[in-house]
Backbone as JSON Lines, residues from 0, in Angstrom:
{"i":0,"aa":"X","n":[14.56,7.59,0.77],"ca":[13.87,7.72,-0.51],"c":[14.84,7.37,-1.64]}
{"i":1,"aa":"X","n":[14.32,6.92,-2.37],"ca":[15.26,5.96,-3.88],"c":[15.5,7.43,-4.79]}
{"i":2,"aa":"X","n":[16.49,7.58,-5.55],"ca":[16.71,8.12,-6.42],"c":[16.35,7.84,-8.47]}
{"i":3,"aa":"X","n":[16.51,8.54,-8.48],"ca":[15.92,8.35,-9.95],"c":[17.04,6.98,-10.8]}
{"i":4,"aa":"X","n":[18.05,7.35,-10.11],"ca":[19.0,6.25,-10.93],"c":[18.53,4.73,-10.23]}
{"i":5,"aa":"X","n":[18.1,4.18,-9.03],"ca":[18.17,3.69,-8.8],"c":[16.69,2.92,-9.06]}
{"i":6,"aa":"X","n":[15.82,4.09,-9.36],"ca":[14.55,3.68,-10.52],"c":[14.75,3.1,-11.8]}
{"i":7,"aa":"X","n":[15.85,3.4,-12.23],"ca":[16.4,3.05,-13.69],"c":[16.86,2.11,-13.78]}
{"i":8,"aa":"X","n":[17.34,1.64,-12.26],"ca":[18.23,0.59,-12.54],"c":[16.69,-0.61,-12.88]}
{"i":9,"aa":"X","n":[15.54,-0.53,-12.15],"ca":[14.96,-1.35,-11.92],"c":[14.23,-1.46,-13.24]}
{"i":10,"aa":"X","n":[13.44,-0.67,-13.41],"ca":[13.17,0.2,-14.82],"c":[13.41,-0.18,-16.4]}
{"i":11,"aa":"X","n":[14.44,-0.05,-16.13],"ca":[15.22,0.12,-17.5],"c":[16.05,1.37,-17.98]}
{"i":12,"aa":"X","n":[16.54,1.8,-19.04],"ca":[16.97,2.93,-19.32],"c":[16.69,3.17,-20.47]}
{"i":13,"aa":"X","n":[15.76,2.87,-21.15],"ca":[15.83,2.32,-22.51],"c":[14.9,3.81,-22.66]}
{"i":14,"aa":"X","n":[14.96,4.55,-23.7],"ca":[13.87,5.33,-24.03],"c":[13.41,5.57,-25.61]}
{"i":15,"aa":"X","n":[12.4,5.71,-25.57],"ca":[11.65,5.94,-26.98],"c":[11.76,7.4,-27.36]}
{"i":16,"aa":"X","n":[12.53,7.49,-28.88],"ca":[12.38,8.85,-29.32],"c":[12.21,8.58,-31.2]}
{"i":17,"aa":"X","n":[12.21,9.95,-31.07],"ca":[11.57,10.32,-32.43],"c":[12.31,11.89,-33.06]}
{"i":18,"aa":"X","n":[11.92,11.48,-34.52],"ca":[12.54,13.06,-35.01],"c":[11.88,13.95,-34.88]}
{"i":19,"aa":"X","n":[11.74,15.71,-35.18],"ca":[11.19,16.62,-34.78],"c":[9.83,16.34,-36.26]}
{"i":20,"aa":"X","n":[10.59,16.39,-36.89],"ca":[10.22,15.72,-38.49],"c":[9.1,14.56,-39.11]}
{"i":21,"aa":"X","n":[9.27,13.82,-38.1],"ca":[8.14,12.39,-38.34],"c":[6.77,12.99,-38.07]}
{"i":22,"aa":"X","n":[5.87,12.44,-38.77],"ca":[4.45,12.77,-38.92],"c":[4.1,12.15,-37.1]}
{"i":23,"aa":"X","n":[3.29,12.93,-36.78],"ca":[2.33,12.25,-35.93],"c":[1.68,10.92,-35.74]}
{"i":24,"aa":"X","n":[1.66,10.49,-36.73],"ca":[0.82,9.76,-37.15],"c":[1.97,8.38,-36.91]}
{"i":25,"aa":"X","n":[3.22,8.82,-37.48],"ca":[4.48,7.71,-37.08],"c":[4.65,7.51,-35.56]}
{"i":26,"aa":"X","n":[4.6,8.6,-34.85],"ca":[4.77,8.88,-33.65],"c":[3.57,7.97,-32.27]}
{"i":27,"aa":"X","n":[2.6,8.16,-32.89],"ca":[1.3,7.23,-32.99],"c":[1.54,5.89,-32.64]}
{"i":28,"aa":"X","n":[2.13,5.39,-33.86],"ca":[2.23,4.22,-34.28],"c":[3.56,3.43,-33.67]}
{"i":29,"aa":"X","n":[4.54,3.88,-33.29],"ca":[5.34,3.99,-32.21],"c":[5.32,3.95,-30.9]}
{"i":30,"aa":"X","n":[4.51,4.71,-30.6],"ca":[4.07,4.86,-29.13],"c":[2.91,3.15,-28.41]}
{"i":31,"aa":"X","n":[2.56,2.94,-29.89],"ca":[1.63,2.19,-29.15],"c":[2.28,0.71,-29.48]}
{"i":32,"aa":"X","n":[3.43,0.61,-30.36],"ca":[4.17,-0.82,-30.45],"c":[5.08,-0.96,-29.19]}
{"i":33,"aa":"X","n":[5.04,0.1,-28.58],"ca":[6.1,0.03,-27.3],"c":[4.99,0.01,-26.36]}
{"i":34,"aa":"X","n":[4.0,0.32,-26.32],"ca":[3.2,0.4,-25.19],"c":[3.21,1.74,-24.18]}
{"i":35,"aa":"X","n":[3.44,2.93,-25.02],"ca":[3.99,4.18,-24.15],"c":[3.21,5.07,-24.42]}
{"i":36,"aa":"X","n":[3.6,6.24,-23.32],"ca":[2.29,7.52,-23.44],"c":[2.61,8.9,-23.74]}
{"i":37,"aa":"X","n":[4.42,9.0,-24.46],"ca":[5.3,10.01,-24.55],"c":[6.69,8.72,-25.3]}
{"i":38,"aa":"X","n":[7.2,10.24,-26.0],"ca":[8.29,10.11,-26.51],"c":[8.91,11.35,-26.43]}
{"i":39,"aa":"X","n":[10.33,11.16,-26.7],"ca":[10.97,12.1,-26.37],"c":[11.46,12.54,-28.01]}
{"i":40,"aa":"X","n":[11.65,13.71,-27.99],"ca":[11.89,14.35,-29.59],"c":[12.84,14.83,-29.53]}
{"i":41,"aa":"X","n":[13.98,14.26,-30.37],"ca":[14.92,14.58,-30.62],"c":[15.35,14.99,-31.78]}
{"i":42,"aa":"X","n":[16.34,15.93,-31.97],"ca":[17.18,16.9,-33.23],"c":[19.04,16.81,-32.84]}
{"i":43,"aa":"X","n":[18.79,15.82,-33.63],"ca":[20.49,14.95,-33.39],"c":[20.78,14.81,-31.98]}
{"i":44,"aa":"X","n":[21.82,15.39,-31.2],"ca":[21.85,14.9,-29.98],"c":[21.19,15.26,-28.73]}
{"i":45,"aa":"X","n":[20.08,16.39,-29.15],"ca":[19.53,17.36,-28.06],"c":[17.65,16.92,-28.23]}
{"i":46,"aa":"X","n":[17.76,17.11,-26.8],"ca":[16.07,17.26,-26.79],"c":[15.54,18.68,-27.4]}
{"i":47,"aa":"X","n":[14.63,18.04,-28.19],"ca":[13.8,19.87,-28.94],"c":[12.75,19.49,-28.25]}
{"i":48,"aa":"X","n":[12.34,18.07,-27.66],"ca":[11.14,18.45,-26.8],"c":[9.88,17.32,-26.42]}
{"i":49,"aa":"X","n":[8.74,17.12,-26.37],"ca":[8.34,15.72,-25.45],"c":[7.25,16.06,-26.61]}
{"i":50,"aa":"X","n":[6.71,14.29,-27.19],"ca":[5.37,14.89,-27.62],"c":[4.68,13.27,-26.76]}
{"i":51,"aa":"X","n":[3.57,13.4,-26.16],"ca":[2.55,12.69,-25.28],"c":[1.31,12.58,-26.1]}
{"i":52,"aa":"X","n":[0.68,11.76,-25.57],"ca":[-1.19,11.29,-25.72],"c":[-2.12,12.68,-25.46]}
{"i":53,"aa":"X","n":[-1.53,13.43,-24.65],"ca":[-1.62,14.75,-24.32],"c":[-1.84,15.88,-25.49]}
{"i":54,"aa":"X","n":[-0.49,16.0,-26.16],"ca":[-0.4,16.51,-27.15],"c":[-1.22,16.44,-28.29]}
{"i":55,"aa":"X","n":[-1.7,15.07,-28.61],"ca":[-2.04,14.64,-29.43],"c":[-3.2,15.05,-29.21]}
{"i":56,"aa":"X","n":[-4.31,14.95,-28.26],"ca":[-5.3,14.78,-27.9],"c":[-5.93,16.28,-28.25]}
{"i":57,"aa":"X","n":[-5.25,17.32,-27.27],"ca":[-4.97,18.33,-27.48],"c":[-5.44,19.46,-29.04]}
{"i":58,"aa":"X","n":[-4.37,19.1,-29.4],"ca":[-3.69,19.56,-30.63],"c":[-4.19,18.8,-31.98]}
{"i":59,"aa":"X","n":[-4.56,17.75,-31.97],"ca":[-4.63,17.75,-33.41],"c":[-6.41,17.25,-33.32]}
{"i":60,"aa":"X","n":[-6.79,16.01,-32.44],"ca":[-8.54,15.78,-32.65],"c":[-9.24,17.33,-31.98]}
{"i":61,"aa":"X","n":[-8.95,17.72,-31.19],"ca":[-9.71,18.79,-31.19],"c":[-9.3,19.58,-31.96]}
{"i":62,"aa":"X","n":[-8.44,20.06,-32.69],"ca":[-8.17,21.07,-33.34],"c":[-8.59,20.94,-35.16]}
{"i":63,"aa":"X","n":[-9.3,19.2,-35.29],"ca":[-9.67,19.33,-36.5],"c":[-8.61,18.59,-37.58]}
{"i":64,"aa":"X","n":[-7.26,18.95,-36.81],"ca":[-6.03,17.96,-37.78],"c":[-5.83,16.75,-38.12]}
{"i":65,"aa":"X","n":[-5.22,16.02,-38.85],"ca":[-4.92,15.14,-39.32],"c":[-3.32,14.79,-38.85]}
{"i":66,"aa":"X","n":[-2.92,13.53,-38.48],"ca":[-2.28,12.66,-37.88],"c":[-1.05,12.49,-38.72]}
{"i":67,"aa":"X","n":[-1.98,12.31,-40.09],"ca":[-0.52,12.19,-41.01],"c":[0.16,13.54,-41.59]}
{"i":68,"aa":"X","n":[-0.98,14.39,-42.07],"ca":[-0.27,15.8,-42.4],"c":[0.13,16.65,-41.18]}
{"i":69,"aa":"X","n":[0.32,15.88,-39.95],"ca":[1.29,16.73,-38.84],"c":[2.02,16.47,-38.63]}
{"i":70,"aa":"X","n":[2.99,17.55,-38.82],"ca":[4.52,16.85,-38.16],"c":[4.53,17.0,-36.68]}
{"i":71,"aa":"X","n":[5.58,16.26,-35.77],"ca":[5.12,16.18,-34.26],"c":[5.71,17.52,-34.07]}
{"i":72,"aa":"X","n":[6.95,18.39,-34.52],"ca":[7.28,19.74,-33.91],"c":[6.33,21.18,-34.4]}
{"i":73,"aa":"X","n":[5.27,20.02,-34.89],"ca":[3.68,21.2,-34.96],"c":[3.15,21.0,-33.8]}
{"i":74,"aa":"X","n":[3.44,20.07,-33.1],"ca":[2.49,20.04,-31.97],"c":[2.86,19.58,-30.5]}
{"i":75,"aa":"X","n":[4.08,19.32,-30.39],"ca":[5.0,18.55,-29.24],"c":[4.83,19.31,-28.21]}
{"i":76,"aa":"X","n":[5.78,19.2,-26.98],"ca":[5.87,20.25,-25.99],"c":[7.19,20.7,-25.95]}
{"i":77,"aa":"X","n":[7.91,21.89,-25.95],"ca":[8.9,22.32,-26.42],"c":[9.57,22.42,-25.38]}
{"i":78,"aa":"X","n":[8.63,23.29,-24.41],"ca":[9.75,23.34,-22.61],"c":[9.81,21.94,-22.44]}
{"i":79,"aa":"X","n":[10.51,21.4,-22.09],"ca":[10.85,20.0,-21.25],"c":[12.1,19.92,-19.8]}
{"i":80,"aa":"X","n":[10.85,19.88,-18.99],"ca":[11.44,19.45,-18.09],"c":[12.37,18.27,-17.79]}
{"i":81,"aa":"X","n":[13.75,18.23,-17.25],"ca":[14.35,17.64,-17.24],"c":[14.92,17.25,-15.78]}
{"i":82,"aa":"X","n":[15.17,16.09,-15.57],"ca":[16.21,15.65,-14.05],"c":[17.03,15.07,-14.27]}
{"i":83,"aa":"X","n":[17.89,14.88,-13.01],"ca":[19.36,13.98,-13.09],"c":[19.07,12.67,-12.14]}
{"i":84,"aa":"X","n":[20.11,11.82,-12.45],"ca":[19.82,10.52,-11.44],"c":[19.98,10.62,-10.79]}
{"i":85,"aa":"X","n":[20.4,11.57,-9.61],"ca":[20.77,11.86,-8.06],"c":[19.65,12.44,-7.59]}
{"i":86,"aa":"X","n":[18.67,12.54,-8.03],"ca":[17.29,13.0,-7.65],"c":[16.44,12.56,-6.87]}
{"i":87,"aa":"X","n":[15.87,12.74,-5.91],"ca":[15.33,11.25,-5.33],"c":[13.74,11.67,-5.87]}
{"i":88,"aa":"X","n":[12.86,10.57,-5.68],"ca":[11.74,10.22,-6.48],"c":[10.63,11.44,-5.96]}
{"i":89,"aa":"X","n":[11.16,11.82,-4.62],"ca":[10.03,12.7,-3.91],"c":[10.3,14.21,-4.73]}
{"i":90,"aa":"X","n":[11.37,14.43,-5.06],"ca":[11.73,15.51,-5.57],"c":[11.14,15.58,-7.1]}
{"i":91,"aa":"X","n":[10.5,14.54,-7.76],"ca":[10.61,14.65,-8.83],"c":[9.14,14.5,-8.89]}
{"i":92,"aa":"X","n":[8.53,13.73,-7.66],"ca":[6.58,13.73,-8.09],"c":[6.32,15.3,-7.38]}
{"i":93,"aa":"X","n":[7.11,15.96,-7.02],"ca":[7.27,17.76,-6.34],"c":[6.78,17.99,-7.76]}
{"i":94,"aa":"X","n":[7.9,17.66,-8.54],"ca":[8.17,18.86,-9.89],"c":[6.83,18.31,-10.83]}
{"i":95,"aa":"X","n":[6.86,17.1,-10.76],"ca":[5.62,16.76,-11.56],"c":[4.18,17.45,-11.1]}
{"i":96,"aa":"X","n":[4.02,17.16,-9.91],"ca":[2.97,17.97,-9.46],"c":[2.89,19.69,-9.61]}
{"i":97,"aa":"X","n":[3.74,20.22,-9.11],"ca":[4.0,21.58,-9.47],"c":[3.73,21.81,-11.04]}
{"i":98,"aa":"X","n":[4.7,21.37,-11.62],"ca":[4.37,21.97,-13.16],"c":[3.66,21.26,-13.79]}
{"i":99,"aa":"X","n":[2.9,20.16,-13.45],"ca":[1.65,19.43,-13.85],"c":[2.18,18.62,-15.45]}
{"i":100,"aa":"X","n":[2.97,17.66,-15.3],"ca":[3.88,17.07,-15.99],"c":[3.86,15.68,-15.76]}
{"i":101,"aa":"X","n":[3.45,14.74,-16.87],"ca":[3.36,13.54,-16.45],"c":[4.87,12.28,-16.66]}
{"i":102,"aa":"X","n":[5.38,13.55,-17.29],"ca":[7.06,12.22,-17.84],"c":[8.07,13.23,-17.57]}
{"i":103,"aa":"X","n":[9.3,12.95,-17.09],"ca":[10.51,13.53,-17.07],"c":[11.91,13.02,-17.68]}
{"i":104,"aa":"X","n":[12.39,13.76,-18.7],"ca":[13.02,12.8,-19.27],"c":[14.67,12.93,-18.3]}
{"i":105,"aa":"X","n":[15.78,11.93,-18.68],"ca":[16.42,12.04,-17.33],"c":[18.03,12.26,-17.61]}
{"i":106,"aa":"X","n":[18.84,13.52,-17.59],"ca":[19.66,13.79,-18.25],"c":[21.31,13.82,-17.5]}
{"i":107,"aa":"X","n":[22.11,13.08,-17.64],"ca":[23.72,13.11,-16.81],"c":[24.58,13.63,-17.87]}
{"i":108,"aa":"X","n":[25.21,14.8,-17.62],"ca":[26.23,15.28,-18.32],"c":[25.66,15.69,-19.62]}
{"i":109,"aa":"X","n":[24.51,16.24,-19.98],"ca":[23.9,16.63,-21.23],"c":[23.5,15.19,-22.22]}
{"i":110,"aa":"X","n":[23.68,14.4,-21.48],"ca":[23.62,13.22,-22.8],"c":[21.79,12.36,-21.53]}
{"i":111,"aa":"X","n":[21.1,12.14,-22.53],"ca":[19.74,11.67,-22.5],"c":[20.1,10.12,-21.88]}
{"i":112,"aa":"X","n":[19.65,9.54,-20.67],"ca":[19.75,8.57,-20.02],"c":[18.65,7.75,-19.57]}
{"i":113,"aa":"X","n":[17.53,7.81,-19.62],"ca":[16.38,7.65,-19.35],"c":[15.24,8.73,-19.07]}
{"i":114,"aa":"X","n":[14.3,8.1,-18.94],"ca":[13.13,8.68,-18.63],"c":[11.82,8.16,-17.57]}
{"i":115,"aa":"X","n":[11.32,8.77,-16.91],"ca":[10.39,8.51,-15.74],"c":[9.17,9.23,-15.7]}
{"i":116,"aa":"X","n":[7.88,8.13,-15.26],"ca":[6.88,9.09,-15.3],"c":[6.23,8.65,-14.45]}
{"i":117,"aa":"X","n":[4.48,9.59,-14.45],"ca":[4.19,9.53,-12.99],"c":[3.73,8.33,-12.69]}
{"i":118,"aa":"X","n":[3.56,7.44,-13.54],"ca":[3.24,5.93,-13.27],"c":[4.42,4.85,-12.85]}
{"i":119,"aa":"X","n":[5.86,5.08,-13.25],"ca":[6.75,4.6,-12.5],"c":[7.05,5.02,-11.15]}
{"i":120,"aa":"X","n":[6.96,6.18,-10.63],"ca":[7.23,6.95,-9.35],"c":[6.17,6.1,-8.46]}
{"i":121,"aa":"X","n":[5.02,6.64,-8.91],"ca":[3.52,5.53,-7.76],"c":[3.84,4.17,-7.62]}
{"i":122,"aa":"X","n":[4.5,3.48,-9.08],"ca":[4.38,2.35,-8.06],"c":[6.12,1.57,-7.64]}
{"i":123,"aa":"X","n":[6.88,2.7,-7.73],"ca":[8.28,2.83,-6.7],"c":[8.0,2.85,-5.37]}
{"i":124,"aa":"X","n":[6.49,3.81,-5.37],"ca":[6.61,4.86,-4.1],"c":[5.5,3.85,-3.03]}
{"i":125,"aa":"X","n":[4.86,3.11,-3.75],"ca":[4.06,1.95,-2.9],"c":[4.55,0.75,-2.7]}
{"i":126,"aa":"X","n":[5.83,0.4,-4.06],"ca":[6.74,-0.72,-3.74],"c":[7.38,-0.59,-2.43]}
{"i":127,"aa":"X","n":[7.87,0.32,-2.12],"ca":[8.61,1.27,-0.79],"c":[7.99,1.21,0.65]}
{"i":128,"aa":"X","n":[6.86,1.54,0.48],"ca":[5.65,1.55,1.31],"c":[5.55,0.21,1.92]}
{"i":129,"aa":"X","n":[5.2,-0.64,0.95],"ca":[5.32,-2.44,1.35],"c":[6.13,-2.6,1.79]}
{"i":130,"aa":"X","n":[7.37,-2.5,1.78],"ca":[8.91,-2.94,2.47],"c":[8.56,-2.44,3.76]}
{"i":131,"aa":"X","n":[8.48,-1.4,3.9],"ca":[8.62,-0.8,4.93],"c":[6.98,-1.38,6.0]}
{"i":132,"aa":"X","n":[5.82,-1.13,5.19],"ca":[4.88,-1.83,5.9],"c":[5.53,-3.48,6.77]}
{"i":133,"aa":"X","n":[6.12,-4.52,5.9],"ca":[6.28,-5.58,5.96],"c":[7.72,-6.04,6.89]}
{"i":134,"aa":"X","n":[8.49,-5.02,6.91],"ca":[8.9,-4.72,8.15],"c":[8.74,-4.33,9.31]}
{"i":135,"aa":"X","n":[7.89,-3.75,9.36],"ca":[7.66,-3.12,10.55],"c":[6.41,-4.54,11.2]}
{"i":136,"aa":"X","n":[5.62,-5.2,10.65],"ca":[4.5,-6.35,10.79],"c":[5.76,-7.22,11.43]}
{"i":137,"aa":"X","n":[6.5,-7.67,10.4],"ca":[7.7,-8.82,10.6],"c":[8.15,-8.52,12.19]}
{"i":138,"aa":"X","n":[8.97,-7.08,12.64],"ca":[9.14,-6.77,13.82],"c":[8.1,-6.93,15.14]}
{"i":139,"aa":"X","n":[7.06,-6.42,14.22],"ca":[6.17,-6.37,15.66],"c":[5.63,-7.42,15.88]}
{"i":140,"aa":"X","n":[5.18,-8.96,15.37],"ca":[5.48,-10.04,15.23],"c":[6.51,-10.82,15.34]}
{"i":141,"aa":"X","n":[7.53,-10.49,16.02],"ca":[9.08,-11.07,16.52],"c":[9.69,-12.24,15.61]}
């Protein structure tokens, strides 16, 4: 089984963040020039916490709010789960499933290194699958 670093390598490492401070509405508008479904919220060098499509969805249209008069640490997710790159991928769709978590952001030595979610893992975890399917055909086919 592949490890999280070795997802990254393929991946990227690149991650999208934001201040605790920026309106929603920036956060929004961000999320969708990158093409993403989470950002990670940051307060200088530390995670304060994840805000998602989730959040948003959540928290501000059902709740009646407005996009621009919210700031995202009105409405983010504050616990954030976190992993390291020595992780392997099975360990981490565990934790996703367990705590019902769709992004993990990915941390070596306290400093923020990437991030993974459950849509990179599925299709690691079927890229994997093929190899291994296409070996085993290749073999039994001499």
């Amino acid at each position: 089984m592949q490890t999280v670093n070795q997802l990254l390598q393929r991946k990227g490492f690149d991650v999208a963040t934001i201040n605790s401070k920026a309106s929603v509405f920036e956060a929004l508008e961000l999320m969708a020039d990158k093409g993403i479904g989470s950002l990670v919220v940051m307060e200088e060098n530390s995670i304060a916490g994840l805000f998602s499509e989730r959040d948003y969805a959540r928290n501000i249209i059902l709740k009646g709010r407005t996009s621009k008069d919210t700031r995202v640490e009105e409405i983010m997710t504050s616990q954030v789960i976190v992993v390291r790159p020595d992780q392997t991928m099975e360990e981490c769709m565990a934790i996703m499933t367990d705590k019902r978590v769709r992004h993990l952001p990915v941390m070596r030595n306290n400093e923020l290194v990437g991030i993974i979610s459950i849509g990179d893992l599925v299709k690691a975890i079927i890229e994997e699958q093929q190899f291994v399917i296409d070996q085993l055909v290749s073999y039994i086919n001499g």
